[in-house]
N, C-alpha and C positions, 0 to 999 in steps of 0.2 A: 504494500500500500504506500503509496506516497503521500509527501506531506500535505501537498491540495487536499488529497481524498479523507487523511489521518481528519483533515481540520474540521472539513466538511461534514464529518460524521460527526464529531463532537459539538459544532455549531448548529447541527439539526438538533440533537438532545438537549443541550440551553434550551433552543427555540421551542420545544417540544414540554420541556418537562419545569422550564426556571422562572418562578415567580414573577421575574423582571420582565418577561417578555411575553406574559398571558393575557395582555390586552391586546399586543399586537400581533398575535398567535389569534386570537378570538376574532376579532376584527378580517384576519386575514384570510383566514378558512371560511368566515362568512360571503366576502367578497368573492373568493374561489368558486365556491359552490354555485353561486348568484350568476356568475360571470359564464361560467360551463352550461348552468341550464338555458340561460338565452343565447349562446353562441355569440359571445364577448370576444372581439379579439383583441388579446393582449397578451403581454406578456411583464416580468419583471424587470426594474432597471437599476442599477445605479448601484449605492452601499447593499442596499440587500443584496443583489445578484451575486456581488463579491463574496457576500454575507456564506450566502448558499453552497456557494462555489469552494468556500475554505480559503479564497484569499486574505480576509480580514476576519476578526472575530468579534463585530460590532456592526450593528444598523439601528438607526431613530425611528426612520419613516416608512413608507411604502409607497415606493417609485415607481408608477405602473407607466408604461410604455403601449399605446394602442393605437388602434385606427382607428383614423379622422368616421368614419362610416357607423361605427359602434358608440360613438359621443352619445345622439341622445339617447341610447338605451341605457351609458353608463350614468347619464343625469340625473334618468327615471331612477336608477336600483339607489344610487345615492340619497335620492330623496327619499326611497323607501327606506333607506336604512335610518334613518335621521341625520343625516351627515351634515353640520357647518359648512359651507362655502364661504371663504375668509378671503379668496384673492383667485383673481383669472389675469392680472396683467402679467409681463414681463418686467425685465431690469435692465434693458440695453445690451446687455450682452447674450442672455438665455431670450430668444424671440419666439417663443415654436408656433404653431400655428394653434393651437388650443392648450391652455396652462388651466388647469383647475385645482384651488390645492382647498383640501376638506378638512374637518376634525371631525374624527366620530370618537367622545369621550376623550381621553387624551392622546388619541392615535392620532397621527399625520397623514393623510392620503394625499400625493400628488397624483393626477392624470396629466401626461402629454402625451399630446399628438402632434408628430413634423417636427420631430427636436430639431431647433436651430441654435448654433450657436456660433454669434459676430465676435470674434477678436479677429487679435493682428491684421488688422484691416482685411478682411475674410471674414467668411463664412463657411459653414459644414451643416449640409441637412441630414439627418438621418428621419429616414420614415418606415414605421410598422411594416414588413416584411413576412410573412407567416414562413417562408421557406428559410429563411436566415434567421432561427429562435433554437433554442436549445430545451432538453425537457427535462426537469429532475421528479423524482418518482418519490414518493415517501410518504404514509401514515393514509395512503390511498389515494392519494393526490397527483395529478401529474399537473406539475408545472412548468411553467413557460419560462423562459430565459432569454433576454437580451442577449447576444452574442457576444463574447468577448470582446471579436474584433471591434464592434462598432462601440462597445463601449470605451475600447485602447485610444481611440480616432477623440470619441468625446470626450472624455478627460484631458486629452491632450489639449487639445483648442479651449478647454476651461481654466486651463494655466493662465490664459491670457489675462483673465480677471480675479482669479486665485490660484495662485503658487503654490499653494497647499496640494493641489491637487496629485501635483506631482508624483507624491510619495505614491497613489492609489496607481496613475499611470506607470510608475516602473515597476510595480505589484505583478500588474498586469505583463510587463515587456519579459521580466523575468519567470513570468510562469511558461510566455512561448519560444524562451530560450532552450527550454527543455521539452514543452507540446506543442507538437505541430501543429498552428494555427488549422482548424476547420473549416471557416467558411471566409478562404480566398476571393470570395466574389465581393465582400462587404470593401475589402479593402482598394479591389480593382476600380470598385467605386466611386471610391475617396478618392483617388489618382486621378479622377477627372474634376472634381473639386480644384480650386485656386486657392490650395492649401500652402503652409510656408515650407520654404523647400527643405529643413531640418524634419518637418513631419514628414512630406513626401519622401523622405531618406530613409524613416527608420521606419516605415510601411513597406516598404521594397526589400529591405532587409530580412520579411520574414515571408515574403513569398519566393 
């Protein structure tokens, strides 16, 4: 077992079994089920993905990643669920084409659709892809997964307005130093993007 998988397994039992995380465990299984029964498409993004994946051993919120198409059935379940709607704008630099961010009790729900994000005088879109998602299986669940790659792509371009981020991008560059990247096409992508040419470098590098 390697250490991804070692982490991954132990970040599911937190998540599964640790006081700390039983709202957002509750909350999240509710959404899952909700989402499945009306053919929701989405999938997970961001610190959780990592979360799941065994890269990190920490996530706040729940990043969901979806299509533009599935909004207003995600509105309606929202509103069924009793969900706060606290913010639909951007920040100038995160633009995407629908931001929804919710509280259900003191859980975080982000929805984006059409991740955009402007630095370094650029941009990078990433948009909900059902063939470019990953599935992890667990406690009867199969869930959805942002792809690496495109999350490699989006962190990177979020340096440009937090440095921090960094640390999660080389998370990421050092886990495909050793697994070979999966889905090549996310990245062939980005390359037609008027990305800066440091990124354009270290994408090439791993196809």
């Amino acid at each position: 077992m390697n250490y991804c998988a070692e982490q991954s397994r132990d970040n599911l039992l937190c998540f599964l079994e640790d006081v700390e995380y039983a709202s957002r465990k509750e909350v999240f299984f509710q959404i899952e089920e909700i989402f499945r029964q009306r053919d929701v498409k989405w999938a997970v993004g961001c610190s959780m993905d990592l979360f799941l994946r065994g890269l990190t051993d920490e996530f706040h919120d729940l990043d969901l990643i979806v299509d533009k198409g599935s909004i207003p059935a995600i509105k309606k379940i929202m509103e069924e669920l009793g969900a706060e709607l606290t913010a639909t704008g951007g920040n100038g630099f995160c633009e995407s084409d629908v931001y929804l961010h919710y509280h259900i009790g003191r859980v975080d729900i982000d929805i984006i659709s059409g991740f955009r994000i402007i630095t370094f005088n650029t941009q990078y879109y990433y948009s909900y892809d059902e063939n470019e998602i990953d599935w992890m299986e667990f406690e009867g669940l199969r869930v959805p997964l942002i792809s690496l790659e495109a999350m490699y792509i989006l962190y990177f371009m979020m340096e440009g307005w937090q440095p921090k981020r960094k640390f999660k991008r080389r998370l990421i560059q050092q886990f495909f130093e050793t697994n070979k990247p999966t889905h090549n096409e996310v990245f062939l992508k980005a390359l037609e993007f008027n990305l800066p040419g440091w990124i354009k470098w270290e994408i090439k590098k791993h196809l």
